[in-house]
N, C-alpha and C positions, 0 to 999 in steps of 0.2 A: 589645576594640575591633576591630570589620572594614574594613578595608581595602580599598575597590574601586575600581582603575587603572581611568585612562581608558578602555582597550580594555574592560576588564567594564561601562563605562559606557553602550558604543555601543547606541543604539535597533536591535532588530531589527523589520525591514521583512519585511513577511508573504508577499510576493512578490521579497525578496533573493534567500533560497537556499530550497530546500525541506528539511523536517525529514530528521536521518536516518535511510535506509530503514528504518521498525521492519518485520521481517521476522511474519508469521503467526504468532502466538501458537505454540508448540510446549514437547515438554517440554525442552528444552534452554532455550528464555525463563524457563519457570517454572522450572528449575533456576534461574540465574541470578539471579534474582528472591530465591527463597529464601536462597542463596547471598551476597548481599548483606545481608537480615536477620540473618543468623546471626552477620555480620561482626558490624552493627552488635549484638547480643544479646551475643556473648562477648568483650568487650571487654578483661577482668578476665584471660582463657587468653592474647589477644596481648599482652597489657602485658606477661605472665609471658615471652612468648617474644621478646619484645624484649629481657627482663632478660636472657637468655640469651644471647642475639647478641651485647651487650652486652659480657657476658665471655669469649665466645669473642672478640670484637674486640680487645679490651684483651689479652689473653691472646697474639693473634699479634703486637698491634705491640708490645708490650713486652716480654718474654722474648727474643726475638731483640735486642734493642739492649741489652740486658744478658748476654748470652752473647758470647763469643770468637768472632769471625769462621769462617767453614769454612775449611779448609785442605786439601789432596790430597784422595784418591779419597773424595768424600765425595758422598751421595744424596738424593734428595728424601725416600726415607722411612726415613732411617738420623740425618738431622740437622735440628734442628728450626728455624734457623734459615734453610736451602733450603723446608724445607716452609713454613712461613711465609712466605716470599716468593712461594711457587708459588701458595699459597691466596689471598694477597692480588690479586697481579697476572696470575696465571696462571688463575685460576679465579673470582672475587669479580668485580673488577672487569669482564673483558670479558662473562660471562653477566649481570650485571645491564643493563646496556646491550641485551644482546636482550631481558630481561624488559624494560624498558619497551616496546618496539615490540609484543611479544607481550600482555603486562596491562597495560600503562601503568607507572603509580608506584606499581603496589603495593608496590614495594621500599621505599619512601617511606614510605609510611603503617601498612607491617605488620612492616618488620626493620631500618631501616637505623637505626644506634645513636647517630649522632649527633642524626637526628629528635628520638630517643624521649627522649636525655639533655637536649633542647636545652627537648622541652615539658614534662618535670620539672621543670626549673629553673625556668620559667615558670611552675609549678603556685605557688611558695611565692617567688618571688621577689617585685621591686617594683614591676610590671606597669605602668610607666609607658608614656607616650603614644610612640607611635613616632615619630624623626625623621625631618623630609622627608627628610634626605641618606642614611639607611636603605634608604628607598623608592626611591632613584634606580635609573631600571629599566638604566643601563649594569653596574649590578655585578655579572652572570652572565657580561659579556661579559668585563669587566677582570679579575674571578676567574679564571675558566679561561686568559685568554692568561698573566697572572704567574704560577701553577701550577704550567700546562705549564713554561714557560721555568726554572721555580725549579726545578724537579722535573728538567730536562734538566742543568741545571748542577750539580747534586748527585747525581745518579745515584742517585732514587729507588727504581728499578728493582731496581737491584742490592743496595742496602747497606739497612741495617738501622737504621741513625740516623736517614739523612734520611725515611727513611718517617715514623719517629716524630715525627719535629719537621713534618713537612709534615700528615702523619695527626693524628696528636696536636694537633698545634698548632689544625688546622681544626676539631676536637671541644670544646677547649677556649674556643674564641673562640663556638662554638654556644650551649655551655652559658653563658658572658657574657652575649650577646645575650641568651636564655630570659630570665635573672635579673632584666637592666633591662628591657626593653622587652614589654608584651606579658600580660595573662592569660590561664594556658592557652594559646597561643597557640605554632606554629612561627615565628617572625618571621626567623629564622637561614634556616629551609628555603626560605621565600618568596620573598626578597631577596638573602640573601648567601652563599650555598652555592656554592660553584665549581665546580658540576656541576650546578646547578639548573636552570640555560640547555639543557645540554645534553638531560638529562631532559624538557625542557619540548616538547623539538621533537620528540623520538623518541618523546615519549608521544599525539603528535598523530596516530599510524600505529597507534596499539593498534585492534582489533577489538572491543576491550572499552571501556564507559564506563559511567556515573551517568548516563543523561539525565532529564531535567525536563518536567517535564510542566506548561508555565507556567498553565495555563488552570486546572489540578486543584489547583494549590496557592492561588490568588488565592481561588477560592471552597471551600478546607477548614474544616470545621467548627472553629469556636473548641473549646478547651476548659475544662473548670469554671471558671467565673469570667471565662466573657466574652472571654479573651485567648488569643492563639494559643501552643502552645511555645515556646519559642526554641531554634536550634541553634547550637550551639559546633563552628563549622569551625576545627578548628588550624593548617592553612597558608594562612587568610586569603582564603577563595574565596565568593563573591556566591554562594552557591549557587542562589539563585532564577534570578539570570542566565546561570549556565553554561551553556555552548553548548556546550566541546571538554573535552579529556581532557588539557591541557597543565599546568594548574595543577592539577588534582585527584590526592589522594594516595589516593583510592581504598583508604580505610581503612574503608568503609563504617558511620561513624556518620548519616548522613543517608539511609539507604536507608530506602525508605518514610516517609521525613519530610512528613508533612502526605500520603499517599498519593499524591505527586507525583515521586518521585525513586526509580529503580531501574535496579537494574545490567542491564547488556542490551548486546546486539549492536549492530555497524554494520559499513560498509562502513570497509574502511582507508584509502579515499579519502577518505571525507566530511570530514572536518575540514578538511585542507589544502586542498581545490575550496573548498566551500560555507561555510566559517567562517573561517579563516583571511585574507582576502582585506578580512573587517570588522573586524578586528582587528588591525592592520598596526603591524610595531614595529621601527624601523629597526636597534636594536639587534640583536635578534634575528637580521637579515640579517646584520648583521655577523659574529656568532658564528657563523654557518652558510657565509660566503663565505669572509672572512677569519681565523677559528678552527676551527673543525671540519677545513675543508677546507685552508686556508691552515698556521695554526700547528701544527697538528695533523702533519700531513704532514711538515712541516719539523721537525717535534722527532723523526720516525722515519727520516728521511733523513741527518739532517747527517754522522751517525758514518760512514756508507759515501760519504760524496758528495766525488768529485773539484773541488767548486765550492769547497768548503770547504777542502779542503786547499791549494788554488789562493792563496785570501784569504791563510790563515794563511801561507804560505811567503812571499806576494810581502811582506808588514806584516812577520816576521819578518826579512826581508832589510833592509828597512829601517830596524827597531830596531836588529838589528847595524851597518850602519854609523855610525848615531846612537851607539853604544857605550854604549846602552841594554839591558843583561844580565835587570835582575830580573823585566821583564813576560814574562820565558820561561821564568820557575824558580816550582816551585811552592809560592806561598810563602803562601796564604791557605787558612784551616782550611776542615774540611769540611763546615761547615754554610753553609759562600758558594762553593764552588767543590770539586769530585771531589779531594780526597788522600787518598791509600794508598798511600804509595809503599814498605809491604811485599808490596803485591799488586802491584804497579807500575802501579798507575792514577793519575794525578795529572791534573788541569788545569791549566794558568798563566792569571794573567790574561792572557796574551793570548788563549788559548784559548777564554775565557770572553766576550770581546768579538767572537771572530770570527764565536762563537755565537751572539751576539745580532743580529752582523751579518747573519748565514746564515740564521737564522730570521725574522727582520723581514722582512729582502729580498725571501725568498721567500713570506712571507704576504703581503707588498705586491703581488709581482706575481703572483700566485696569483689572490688578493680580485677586484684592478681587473681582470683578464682575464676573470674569471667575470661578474663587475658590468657589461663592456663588453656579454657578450653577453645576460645581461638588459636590459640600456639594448634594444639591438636588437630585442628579444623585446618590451617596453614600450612602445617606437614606435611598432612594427609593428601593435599594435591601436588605434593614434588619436594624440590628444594627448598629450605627456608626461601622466606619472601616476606620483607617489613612492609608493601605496597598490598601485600593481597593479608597478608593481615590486618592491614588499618580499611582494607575492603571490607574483611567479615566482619568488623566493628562497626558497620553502619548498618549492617543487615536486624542491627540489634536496636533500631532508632524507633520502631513503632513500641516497645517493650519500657522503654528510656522513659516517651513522649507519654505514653498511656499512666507511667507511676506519675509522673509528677502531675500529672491534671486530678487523680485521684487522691493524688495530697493534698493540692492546694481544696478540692473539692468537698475535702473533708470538714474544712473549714468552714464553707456553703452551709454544709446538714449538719454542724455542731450550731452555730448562729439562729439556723429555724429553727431548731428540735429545741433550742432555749426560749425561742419562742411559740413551742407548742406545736410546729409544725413537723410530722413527722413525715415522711416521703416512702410510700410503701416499696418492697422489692428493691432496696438500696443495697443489699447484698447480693440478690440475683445480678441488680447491674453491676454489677463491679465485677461480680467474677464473668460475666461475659464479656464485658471490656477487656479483663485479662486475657483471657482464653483466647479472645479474638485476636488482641495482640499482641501474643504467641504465636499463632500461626500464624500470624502476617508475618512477623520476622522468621518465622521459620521456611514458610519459603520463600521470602526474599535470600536464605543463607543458599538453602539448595538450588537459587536460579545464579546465586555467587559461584558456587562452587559447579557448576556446567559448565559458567565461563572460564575454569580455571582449569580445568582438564577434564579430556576426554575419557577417561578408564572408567566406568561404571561404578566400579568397586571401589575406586579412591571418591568418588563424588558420594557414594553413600557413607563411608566413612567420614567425610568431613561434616558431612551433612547431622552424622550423630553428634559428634564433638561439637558442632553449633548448636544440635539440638539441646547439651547439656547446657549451655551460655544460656538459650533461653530461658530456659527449665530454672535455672539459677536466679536471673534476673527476675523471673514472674514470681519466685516462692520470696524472695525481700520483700515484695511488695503485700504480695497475699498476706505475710505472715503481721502487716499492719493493721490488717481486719480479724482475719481466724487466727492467729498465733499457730502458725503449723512452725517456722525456726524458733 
């Protein structure tokens, strides 16, 4: 059963955007080209190497939550319980977030184990009809903000259980999904994956895509028997209609499908300028203003933040005179709230609500401060427009996709520097990552706002008012390393 949201519904207008640039035939297209049949031809080698992935996954989340915590002088490559946590979150997680920007979702469609578990189950399950409330396109956004938050309150990071119950848990609920909803079919990856959002927008900057060749598949020769193939896309994508690289898992079964679809270059601007713009999902804004950028930031701040210790001291003072003792002791296990209080890590609930407060607060005013200065940016080229707003919120995706690689990444050089390794020029690199992208989103806003009117002086106006959005969104992030907020 295919699936095609509104957005995959929108009519393209021939004089909207122009196609993207396809650059002069060379061997590098015809690499690519072939490159893409080959996907599609050895289907049977990636299944096998998904199996793979598979039990190396299983292997790292579960062996460590069945093994005894590390205790003293203990190493990434001496205990396998550190190594595991390195591999997961020190290396797994923040490189795949550059592969998308780099390949898009081939992470997606060619190794990631809950994909491949999730359209297994689907293979032999009871492939019923998918429900609306499945499809409601807020669940990328509501996944990743309760994640983040669950994942902040149980110190995923650190410990070996809550991975398992966070990890695990979200594999298991894949493989449900597969079994009821869906033949053959990712229905899990599409809809309710708690990174799928995130994926979706960093895979909008890949270099690499599946374009369509609409004209060459409308008139492909039928075959025997009068009727066309049919294609079996498993995370649910129009492929006739695709424009971007947001939803594609880029596993290449449809390359050269009907000799209209093949993998190829483009600019890493084109999707956000020229396609993005017709495709407008307020959701999406959300997850980019106040998730990525908002919760995001606040789930790597709160442990060092004077703002937080601030809340929790002035509410603790309070409880004591109320002669209120147990929301300070730690008394809830460790699958709702951090205890180990043989490592002396504990949360209280109070702890755990100041957290909520600290992270909310600051995605609240994170979100509307960035929102304010798109509103300005929106203005600026005419009549209000909620479409060319939720435009210039994507222009904001290289700024988004750069903090959280450097969160998770920070977790990488906490792990070596505990083991001695220190990594020179880690703050030069960061601030050129930032820097850099800053100005990628800043002129992706200014190639936004060309397309949105022609007056010179309202394109530089809105161009300032996006320039504040970035400015805003790079100083969250900076301010994790040099404390400039």
């Amino acid at each position: 059963m295919a699936v095609v949201s509104a957005a995959d519904r929108v009519p393209v207008r021939p004089d909207a955007a122009p196609k993207p640039s396809a650059p002069p035939q060379s061997g590098v297209d015809a690499a690519l080209a072939r490159l893409g049949i080959w996907l599609r031809d050895h289907q049977t080698i990636i299944r096998r190497l998904q199996w793979g992935v598979v039990g190396v996954y299983v292997a790292l989340l579960v062996i460590p939550a069945i093994l005894p915590l590390p205790q003293g002088a203990v190493h990434i490559w001496s205990n396998f319980t550190l190594f595991a946590q390195f591999m997961f979150w020190g290396i797994w997680w923040p490189f795949v977030l550059v592969s998308m920007v780099l390949v898009g979702r081939l992470w997606c469609g060619l190794l990631c184990p809950e994909g491949s578990l999730s359209e297994r189950a689907a293979e032999h399950g009871r492939g019923g009809a998918i429900p609306g409330w499945v499809q409601w396109k807020g669940w990328p956004f509501v996944a990743f903000v309760l994640t983040t938050i669950y994942g902040q309150m149980t110190s995923v990071y650190q410990y070996p259980r809550p991975a398992l119950l966070v990890l695990g848990g979200s594999t298991l609920a894949a493989i449900g999904v597969g079994y009821l909803w869906g033949r053959n079919k990712r229905v899990w990856c599409r809809f309710l994956c708690p990174v799928t959002g995130v994926f979706n927008v960093l895979a909008k900057l890949a270099p690499l895509h599946y374009r369509v060749d609409r004209e060459t598949w409308a008139h492909a020769p039928k075959a025997r028997g009068g009727v066309h193939p049919v294609l079996n896309c498993a995370p649910l994508v129009p492929v006739r209609a695709m424009r971007g690289a947001g939803t594609c898992h880029m596993c290449g079964r449809c390359s050269d499908f009907r000799g209209a679809v093949t993998l190829a270059r483009r600019s890493p601007n084109h999707e956000i300028v020229h396609v993005a713009g017709d495709m407008t999902n307020p959701w999406q804004s959300a997850l980019i203003l106040f998730g990525m950028i908002g919760v995001a930031s606040a789930a790597f701040h709160w442990g060092s933040s004077a703002v937080y210790v601030a809340i929790r001291q002035a509410l603790a003072d309070r409880l004591a005179e109320w002669g209120l003792i147990w929301p300070m002791e730690p008394v809830l296990p460790w699958f709702i709230l951090t205890n180990y209080p043989d490592f002396n890590d504990t949360m209280t609930p109070l702890d755990g609500l100041v957290l909520l407060i600290y992270i909310g607060g600051m995605a609240l005013a994170v979100g509307l401060a960035l929102s304010l200065c798109l509103a300005l940016a929106t203005r600026a080229c005419g009549a209000w427009s909620w479409p060319r707003f939720h435009h210039f919120a994507q222009g904001l995706i290289p700024v988004a996709g750069c903090g959280v690689f450097l969160g998770l990444s920070g977790i990488t050089l906490t792990m070596l520097k505990a083991d001695g390794i220190v990594l020179p020029f880690v703050s030069l690199l960061r601030a050129a990552l930032l820097i850099g992208a800053a100005l990628w989103a800043l002129w992706l806003g200014w190639s936004i706002a060309r397309t949105k009117t022609a007056a010179p002086a309202r394109r530089f106006v809105a161009t300032l008012a996006f320039a504040g959005a970035t400015t805003l969104g790079s100083l969250v992030w900076a301010s994790l390393y040099w404390k400039m907020i």
